[in-house]
N, CA, C and O atoms as a DFTB+ gen file, in Angstrom:
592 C
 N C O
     1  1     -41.520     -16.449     -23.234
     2  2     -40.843     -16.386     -21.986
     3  2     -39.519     -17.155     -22.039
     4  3     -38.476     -16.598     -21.694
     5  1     -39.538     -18.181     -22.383
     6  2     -38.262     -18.877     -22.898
     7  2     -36.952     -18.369     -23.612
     8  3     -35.769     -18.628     -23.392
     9  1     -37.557     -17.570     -24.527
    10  2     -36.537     -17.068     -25.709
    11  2     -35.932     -15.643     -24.376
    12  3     -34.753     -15.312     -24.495
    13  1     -36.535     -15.131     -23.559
    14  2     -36.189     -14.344     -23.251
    15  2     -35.324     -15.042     -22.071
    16  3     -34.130     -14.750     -22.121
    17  1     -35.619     -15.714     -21.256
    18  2     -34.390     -16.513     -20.403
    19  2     -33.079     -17.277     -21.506
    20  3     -31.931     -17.609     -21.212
    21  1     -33.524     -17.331     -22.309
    22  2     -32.011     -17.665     -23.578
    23  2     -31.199     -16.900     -22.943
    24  3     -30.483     -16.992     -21.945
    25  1     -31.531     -15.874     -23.970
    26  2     -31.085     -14.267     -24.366
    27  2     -29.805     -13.873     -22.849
    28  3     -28.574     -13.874     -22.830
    29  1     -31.099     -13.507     -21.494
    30  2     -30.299     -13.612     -20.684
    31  2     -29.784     -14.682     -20.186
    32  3     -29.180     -14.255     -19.203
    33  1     -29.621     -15.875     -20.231
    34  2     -28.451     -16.546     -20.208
    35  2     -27.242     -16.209     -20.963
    36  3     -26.157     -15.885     -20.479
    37  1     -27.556     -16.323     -22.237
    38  2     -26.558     -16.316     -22.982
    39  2     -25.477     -14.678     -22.805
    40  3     -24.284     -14.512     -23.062
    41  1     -26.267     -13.936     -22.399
    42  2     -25.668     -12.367     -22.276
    43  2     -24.899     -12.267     -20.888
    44  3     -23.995     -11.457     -20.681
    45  1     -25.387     -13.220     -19.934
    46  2     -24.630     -13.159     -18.609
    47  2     -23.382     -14.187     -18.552
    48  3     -22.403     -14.160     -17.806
    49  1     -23.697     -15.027     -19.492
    50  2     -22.721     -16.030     -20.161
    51  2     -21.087     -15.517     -20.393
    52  3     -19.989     -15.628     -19.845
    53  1     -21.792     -14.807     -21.733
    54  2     -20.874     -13.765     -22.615
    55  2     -19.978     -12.755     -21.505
    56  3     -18.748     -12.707     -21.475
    57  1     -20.963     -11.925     -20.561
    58  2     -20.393     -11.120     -19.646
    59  2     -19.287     -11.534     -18.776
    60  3     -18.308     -10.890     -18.396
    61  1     -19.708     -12.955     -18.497
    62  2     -18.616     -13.407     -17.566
    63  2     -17.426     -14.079     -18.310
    64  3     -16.372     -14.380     -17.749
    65  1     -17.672     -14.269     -19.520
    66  2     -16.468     -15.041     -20.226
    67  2     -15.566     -13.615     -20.643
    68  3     -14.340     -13.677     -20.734
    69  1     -16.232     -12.482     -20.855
    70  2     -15.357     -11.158     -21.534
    71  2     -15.006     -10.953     -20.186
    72  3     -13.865     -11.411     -20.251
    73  1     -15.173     -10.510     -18.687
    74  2     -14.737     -10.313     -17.646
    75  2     -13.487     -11.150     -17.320
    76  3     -12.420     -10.680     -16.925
    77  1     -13.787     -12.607     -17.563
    78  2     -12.743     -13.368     -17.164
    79  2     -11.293     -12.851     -17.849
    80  3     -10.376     -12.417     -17.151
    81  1     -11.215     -12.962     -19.344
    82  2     -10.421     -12.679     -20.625
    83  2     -10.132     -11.581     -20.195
    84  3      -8.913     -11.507     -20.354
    85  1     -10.532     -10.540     -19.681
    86  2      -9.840      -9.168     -19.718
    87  2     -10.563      -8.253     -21.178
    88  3     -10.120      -7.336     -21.869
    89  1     -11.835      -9.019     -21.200
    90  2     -12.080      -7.957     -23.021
    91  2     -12.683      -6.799     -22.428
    92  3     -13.455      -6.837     -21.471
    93  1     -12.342      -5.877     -22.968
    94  2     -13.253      -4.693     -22.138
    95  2     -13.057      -3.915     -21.539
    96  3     -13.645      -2.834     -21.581
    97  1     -11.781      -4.348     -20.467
    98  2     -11.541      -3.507     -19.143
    99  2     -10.017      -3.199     -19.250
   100  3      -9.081      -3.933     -19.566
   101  1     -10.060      -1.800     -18.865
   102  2      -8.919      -1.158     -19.106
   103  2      -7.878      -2.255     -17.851
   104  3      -8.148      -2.876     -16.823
   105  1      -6.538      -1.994     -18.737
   106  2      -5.863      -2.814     -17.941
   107  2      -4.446      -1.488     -17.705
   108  3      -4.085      -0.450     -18.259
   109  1      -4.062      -2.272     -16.637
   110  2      -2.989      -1.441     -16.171
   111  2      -1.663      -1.204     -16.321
   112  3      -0.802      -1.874     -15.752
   113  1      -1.397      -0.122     -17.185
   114  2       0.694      -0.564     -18.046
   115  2       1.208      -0.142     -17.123
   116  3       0.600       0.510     -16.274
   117  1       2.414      -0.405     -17.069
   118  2       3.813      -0.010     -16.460
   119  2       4.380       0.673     -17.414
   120  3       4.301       0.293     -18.582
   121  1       5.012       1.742     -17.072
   122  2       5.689       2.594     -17.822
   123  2       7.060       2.911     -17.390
   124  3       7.454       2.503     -16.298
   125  1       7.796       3.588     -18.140
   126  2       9.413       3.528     -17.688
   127  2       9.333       5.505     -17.755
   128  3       8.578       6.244     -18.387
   129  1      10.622       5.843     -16.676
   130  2      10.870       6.988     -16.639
   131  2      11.983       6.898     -16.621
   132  3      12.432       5.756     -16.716
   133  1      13.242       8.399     -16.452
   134  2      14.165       8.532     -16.436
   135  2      14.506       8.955     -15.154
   136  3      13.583       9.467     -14.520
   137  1      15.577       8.877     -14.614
   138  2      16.221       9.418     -13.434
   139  2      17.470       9.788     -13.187
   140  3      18.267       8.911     -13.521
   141  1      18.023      10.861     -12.676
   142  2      19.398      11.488     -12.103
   143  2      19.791      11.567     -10.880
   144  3      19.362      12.619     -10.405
   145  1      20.360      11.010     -10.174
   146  2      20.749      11.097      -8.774
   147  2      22.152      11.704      -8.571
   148  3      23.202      11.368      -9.119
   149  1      21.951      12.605      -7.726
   150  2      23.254      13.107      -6.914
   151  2      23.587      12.204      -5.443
   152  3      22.768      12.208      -4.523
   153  1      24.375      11.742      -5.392
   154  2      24.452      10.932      -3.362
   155  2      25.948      11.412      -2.901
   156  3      26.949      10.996      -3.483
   157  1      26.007      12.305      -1.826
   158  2      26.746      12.252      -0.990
   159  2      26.877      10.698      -0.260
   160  3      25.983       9.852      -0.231
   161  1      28.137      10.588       0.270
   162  2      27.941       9.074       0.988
   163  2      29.654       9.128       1.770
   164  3      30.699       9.198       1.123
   165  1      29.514       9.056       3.788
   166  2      30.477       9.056       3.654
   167  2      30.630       8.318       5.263
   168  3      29.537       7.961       5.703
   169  1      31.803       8.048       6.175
   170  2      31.592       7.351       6.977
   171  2      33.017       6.505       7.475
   172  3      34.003       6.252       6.784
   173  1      32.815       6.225       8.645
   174  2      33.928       4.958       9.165
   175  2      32.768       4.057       9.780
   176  3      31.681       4.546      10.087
   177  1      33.120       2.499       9.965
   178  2      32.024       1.796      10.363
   179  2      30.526       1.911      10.011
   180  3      29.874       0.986       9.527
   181  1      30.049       3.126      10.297
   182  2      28.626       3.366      10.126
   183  2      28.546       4.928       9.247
   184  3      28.779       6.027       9.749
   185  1      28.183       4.676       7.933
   186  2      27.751       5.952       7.103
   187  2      26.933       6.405       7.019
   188  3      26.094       5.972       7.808
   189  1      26.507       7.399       6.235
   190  2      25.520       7.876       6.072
   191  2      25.597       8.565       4.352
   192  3      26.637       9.010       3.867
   193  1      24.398       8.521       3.703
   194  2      24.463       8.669       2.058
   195  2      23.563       9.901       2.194
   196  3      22.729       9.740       3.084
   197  1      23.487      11.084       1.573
   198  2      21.846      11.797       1.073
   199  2      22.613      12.858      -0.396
   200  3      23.769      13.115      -0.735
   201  1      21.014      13.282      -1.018
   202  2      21.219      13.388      -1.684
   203  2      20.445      13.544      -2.740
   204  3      19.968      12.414      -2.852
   205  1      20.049      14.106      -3.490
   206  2      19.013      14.696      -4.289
   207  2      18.694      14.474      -6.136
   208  3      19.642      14.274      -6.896
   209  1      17.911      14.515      -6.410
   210  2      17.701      13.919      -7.822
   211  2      16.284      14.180      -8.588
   212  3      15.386      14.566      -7.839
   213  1      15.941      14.028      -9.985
   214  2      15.166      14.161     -10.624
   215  2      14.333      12.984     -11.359
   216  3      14.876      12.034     -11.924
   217  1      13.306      13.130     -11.294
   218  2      12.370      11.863     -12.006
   219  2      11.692      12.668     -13.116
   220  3      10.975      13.604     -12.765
   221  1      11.859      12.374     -14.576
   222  2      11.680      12.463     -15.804
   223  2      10.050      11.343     -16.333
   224  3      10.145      10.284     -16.954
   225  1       9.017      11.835     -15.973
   226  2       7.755      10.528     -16.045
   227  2       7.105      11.228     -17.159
   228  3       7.292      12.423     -16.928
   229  1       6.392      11.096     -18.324
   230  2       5.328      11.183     -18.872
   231  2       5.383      12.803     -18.984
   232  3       4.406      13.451     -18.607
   233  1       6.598      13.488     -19.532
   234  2       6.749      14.488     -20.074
   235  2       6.915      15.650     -18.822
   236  3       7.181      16.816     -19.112
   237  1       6.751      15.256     -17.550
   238  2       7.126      16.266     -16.550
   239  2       7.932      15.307     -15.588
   240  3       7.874      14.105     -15.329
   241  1       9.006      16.775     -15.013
   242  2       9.648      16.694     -14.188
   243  2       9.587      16.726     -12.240
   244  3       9.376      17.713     -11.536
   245  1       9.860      15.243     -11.780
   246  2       9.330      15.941     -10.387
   247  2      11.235      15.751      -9.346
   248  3      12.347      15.381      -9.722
   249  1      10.735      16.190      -8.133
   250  2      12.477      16.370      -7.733
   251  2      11.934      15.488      -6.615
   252  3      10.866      15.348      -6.020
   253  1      13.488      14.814      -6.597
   254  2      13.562      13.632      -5.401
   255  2      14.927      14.009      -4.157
   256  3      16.042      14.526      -4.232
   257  1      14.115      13.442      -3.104
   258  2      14.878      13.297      -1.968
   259  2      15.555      12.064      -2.082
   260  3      14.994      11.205      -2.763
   261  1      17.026      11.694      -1.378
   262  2      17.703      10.524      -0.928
   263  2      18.601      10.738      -0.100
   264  3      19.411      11.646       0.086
   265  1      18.283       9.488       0.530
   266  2      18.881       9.317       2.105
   267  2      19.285       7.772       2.567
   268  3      18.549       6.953       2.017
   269  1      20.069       7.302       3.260
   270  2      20.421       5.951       3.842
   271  2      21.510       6.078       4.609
   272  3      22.226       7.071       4.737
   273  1      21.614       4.893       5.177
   274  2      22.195       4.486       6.133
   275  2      23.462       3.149       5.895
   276  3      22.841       2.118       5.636
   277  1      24.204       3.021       5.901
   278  2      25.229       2.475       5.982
   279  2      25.856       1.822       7.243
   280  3      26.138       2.589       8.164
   281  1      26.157       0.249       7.427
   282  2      26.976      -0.499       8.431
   283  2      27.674      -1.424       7.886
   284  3      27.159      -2.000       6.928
   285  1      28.800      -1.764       8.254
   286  2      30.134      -2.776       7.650
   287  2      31.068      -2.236       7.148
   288  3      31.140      -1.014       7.277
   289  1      31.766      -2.711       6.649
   290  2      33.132      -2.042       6.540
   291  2      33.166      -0.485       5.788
   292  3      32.928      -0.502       4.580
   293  1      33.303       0.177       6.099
   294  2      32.996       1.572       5.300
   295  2      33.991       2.823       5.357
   296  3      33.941       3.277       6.500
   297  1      34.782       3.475       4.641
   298  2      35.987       4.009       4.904
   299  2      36.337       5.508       4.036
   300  3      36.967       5.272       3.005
   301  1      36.092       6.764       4.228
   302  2      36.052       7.495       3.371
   303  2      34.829       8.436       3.087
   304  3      33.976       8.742       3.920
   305  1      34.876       8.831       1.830
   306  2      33.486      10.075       1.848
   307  2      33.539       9.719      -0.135
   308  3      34.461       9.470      -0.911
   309  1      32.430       9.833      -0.253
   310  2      32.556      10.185      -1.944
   311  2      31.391      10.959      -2.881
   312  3      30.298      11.030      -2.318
   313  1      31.434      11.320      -3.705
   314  2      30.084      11.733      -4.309
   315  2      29.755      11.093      -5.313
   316  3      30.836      10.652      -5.702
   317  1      28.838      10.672      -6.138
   318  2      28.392       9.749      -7.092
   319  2      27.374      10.293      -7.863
   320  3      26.300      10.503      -7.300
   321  1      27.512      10.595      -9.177
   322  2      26.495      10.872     -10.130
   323  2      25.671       9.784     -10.841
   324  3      26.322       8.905     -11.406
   325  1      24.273       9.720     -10.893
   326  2      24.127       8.142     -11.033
   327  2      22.803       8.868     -12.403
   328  3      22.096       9.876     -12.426
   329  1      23.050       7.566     -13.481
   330  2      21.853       8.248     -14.480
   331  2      21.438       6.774     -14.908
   332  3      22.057       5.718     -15.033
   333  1      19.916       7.229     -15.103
   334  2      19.244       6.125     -15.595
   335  2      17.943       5.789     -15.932
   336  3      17.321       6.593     -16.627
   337  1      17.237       4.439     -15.469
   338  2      16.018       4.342     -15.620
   339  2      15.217       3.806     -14.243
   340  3      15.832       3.177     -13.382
   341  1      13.698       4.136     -14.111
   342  2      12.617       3.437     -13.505
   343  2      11.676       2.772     -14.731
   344  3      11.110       3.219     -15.728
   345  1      11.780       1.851     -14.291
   346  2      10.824       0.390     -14.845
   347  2       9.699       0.001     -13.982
   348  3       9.679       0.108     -12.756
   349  1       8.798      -0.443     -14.709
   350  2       7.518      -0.921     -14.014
   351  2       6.816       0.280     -12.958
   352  3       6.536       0.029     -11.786
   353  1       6.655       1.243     -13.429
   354  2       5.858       2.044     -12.750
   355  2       4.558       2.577     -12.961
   356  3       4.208       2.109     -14.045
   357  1       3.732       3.236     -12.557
   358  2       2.331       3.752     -13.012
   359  2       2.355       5.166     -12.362
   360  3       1.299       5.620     -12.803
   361  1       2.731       5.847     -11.826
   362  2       2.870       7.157     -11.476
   363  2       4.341       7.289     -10.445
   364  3       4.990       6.359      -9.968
   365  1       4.569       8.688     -10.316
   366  2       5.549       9.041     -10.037
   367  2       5.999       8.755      -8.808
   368  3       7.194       8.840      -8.526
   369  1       4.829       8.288      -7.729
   370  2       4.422       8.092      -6.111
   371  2       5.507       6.624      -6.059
   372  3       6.151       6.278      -5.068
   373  1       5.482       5.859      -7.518
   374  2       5.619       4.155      -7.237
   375  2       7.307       4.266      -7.029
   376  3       7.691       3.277      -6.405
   377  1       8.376       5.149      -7.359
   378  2       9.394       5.055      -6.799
   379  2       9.832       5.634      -6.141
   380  3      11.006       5.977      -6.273
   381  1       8.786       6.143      -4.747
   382  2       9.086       6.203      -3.212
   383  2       9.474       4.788      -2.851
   384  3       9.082       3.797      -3.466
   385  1      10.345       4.776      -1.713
   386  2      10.862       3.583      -1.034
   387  2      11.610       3.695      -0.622
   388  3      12.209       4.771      -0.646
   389  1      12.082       2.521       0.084
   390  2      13.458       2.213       0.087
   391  2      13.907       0.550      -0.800
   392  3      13.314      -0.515      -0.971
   393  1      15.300       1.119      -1.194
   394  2      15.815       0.130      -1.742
   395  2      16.919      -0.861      -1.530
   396  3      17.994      -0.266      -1.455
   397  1      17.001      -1.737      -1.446
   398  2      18.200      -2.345      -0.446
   399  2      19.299      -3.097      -1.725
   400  3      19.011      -3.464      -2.864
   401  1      20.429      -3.127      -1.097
   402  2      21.225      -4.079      -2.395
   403  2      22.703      -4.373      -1.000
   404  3      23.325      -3.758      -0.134
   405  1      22.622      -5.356      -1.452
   406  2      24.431      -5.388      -0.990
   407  2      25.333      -5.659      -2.320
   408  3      25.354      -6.274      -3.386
   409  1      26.245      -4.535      -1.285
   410  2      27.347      -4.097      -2.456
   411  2      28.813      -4.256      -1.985
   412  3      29.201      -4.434      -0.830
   413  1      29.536      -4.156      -3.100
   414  2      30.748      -3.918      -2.449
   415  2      32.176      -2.807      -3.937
   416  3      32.223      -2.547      -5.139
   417  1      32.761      -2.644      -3.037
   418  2      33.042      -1.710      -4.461
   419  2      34.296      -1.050      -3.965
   420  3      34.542      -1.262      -2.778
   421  1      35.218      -0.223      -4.689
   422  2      36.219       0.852      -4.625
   423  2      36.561       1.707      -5.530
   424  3      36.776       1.382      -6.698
   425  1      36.673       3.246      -4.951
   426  2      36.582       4.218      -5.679
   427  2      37.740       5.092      -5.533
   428  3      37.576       6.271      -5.218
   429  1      39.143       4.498      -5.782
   430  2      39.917       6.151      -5.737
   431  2      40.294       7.298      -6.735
   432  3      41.297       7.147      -7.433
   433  1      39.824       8.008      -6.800
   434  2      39.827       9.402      -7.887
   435  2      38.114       8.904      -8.467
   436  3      37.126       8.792      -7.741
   437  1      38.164       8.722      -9.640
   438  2      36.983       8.589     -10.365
   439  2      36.811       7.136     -10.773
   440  3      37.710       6.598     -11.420
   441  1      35.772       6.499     -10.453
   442  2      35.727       5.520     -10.794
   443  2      34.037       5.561     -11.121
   444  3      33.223       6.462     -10.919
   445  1      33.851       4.044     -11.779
   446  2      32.173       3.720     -12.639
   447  2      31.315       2.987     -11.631
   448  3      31.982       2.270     -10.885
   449  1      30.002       2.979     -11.410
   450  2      29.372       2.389     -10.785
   451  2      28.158       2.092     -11.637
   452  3      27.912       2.683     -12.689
   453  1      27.235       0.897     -10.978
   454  2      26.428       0.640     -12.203
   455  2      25.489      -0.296     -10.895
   456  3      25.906      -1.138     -10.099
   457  1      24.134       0.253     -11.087
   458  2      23.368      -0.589      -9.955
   459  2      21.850      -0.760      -9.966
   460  3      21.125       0.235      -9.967
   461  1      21.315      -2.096      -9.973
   462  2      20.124      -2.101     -10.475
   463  2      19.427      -2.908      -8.619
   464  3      19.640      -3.897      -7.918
   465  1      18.546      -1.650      -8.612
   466  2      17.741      -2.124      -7.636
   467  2      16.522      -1.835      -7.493
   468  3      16.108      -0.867      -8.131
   469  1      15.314      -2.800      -6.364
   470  2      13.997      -2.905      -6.317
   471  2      13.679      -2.251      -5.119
   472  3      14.350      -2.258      -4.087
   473  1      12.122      -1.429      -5.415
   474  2      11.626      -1.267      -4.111
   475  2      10.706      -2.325      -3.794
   476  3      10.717      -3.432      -4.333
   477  1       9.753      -1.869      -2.724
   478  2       8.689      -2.707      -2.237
   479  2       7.508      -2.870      -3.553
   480  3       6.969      -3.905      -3.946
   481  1       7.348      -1.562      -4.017
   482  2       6.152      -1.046      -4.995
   483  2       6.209      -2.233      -6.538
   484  3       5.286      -2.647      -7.238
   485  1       7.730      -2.488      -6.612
   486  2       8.638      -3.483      -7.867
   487  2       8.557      -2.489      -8.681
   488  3       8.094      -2.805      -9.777
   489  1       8.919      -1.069      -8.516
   490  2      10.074      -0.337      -8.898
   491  2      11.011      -0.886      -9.160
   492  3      11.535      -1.473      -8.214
   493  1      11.730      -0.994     -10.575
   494  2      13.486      -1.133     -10.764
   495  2      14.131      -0.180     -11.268
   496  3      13.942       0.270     -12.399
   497  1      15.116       0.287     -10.300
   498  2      16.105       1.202     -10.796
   499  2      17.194       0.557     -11.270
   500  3      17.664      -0.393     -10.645
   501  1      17.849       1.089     -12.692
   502  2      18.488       0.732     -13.278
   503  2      19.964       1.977     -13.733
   504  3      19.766       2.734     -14.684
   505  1      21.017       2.035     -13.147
   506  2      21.656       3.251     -12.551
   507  2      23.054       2.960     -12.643
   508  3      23.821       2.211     -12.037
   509  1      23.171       3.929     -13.757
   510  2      24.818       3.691     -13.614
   511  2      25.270       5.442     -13.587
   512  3      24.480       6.372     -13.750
   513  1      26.949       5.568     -13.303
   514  2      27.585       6.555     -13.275
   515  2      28.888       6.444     -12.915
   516  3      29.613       5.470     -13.118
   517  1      29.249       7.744     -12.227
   518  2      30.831       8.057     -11.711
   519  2      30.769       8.408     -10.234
   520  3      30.017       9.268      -9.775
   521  1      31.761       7.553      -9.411
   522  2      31.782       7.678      -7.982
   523  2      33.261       8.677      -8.249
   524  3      34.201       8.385      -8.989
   525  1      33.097       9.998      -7.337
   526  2      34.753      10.741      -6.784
   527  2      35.339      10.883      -5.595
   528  3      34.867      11.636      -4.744
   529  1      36.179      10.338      -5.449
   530  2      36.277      10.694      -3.683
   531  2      37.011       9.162      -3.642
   532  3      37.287       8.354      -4.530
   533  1      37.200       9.166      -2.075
   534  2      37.973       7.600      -1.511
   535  2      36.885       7.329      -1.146
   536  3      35.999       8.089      -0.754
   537  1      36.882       5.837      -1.291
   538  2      35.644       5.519      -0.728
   539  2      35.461       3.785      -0.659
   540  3      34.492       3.330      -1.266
   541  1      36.078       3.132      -0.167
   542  2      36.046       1.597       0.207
   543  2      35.134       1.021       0.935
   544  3      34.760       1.575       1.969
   545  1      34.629      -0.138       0.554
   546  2      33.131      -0.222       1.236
   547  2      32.855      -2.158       0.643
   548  3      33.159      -2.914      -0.280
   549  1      32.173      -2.139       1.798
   550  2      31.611      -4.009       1.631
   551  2      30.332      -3.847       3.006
   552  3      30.378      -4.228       4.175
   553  1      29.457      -3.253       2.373
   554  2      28.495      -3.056       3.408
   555  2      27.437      -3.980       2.600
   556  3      27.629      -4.703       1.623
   557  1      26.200      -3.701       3.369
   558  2      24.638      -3.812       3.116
   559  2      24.264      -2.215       3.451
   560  3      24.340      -1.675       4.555
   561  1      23.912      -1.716       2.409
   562  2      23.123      -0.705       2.505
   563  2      22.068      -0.340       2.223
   564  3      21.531      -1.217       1.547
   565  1      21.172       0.842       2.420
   566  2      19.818       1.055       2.794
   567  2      19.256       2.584       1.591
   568  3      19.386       3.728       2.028
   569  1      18.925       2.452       0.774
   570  2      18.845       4.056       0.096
   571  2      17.109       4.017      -0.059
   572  3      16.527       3.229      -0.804
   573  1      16.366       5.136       0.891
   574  2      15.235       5.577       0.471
   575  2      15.377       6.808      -0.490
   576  3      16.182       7.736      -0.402
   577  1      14.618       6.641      -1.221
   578  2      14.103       7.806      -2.040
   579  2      12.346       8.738      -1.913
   580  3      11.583       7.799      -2.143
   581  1      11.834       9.449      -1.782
   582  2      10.805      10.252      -1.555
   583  2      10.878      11.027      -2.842
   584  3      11.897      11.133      -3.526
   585  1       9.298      11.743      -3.204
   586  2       9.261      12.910      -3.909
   587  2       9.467      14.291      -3.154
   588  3       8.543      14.346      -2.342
   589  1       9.749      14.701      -3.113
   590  2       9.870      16.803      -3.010
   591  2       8.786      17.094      -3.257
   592  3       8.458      18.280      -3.293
């Protein structure tokens, strides 16, 4: 009777020391995807951005919505091609959000933009490209993104 209360000691022992450690149990990666954004963005005082794009995850393609809102100094209209990456994700759902950054910037004819921002989920977009158009700006702005 003894040897057999060992045994289970020692096995519920073991169980909880491999539980603690992580031996055993699938754990959860973050993975990186690619992304393309198109953004209209245009406005006096109060703008408005939208605008459409692609998420590149784990060998398929899904299509994204974008949209925001704009207040502070804001002057002009422009379009912006933006290419890049999502970091820290686990499916395609995790870079829904919205993302916030304050910015400030100027664009006449063609100019470069380059912008790394977080959602709620800790999504990071990592995004650079070419802004065309006039477009002067020292706002706080607002960009959600959705799947299609």
């Amino acid at each position: 009777m003894r040897i057999a209360s060992i045994f289970q000691t020692i096995f519920v022992a073991t169980f909880v020391l491999a539980t603690a450690l992580g031996v055993g149990l699938p754990s959860a990666k973050a993975d990186t995807g690619t992304v393309q954004l198109t953004i209209l963005k245009g406005g006096w005082i109060i703008g408005g951005s939208g605008g459409r794009g692609t998420l590149t995850f784990k060998g398929k393609t899904y299509r994204l919505g974008v949209g925001g809102l704009d207040y502070g100094l804001i002057f002009g209209g422009s379009k912006t091609v933006l290419n890049g990456t999502v970091e820290n994700i686990q499916s395609p759902s995790d870079v829904e959000g919205v993302y916030a950054a304050a910015g400030a910037g100027l664009a006449v004819g063609a100019g470069v933009r380059a912008i790394v921002l977080t959602n709620p989920k800790g999504a990071v977009l990592k995004l650079e490209g070419r802004q065309v158009g006039l477009m002067a700006n020292a706002d706080l702005s607002g960009l959600a993104i959705n799947l299609r």
